[in-house]
C-alpha positions in Angstrom: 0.0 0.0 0.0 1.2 3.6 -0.6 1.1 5.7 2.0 1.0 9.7 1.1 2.1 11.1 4.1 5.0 9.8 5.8 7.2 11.6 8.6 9.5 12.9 5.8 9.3 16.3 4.1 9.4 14.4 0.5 6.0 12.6 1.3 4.4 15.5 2.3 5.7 17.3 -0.9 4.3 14.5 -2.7 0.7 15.0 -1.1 0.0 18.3 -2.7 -0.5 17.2 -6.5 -3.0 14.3 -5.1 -4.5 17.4 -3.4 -5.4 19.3 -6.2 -6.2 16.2 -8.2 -8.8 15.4 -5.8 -9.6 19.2 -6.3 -9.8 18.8 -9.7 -12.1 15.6 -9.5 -14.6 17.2 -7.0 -16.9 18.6 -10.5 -16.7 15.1 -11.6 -18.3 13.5 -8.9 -21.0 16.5 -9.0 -21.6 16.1 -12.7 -21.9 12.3 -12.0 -24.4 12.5 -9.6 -26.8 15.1 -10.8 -28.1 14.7 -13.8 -26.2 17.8 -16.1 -26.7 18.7 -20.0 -22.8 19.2 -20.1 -21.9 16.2 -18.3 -20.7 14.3 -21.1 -18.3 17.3 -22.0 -17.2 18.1 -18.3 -15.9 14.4 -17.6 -13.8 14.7 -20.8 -12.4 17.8 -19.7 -11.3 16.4 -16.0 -10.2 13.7 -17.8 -7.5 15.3 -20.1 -6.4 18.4 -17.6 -6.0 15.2 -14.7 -4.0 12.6 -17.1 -1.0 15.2 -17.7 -0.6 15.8 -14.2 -0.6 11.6 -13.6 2.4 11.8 -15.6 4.3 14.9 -14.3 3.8 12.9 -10.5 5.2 9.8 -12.6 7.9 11.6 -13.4 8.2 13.8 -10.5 7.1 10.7 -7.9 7.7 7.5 -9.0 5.3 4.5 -10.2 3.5 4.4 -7.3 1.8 8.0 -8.1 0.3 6.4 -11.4 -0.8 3.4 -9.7 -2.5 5.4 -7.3 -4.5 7.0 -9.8 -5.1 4.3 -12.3 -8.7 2.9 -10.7 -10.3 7.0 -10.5 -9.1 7.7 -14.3 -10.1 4.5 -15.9 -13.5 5.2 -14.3 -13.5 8.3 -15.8 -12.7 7.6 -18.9 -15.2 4.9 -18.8 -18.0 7.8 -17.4 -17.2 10.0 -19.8 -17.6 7.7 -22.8 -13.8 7.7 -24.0 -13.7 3.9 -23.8 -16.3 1.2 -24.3 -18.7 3.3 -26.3 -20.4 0.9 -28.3 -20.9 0.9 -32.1 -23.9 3.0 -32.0 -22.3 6.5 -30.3 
């Protein structure tokens, strides 16, 4: 398991992207909820600003930052239609 906060000052350096990622994810869970025209569109948008920043906290962080993150954008993708669409959308 990966924990986020650890004694360390790296750890807790490390905890402020997955802050503002789980900033960034709060419309998502609004639009998912309540029934929006836009919702479609919004879930795409949280999906491509989020998926850069999985990869700068690769880079920055490790492996473990993108497995951390892997379950919450594949459900968004999968939310917003990106993947497993079907032939007639």
């Amino acid at each position: 398991m990966y924990l986020v906060v650890l004694p360390g000052d790296s750890s807790r350096l490390a905890a402020i992207p997955l802050f503002f990622i789980g900033l960034l994810w709060v419309p998502a869970v609004w639009v998912s909820v309540r029934a929006t025209p836009i919702r479609r569109r919004t879930l795409r948008t949280i999906l491509a600003v989020s998926l850069p920043l999985v990869v700068a906290g690769v880079v920055l962080y490790g492996p473990q930052f993108a497995t951390l993150l892997l379950i919450p954008s594949t459900l968004l993708a999968i939310a917003s239609g990106l993947v497993f669409q079907g032939r007639n959308r």
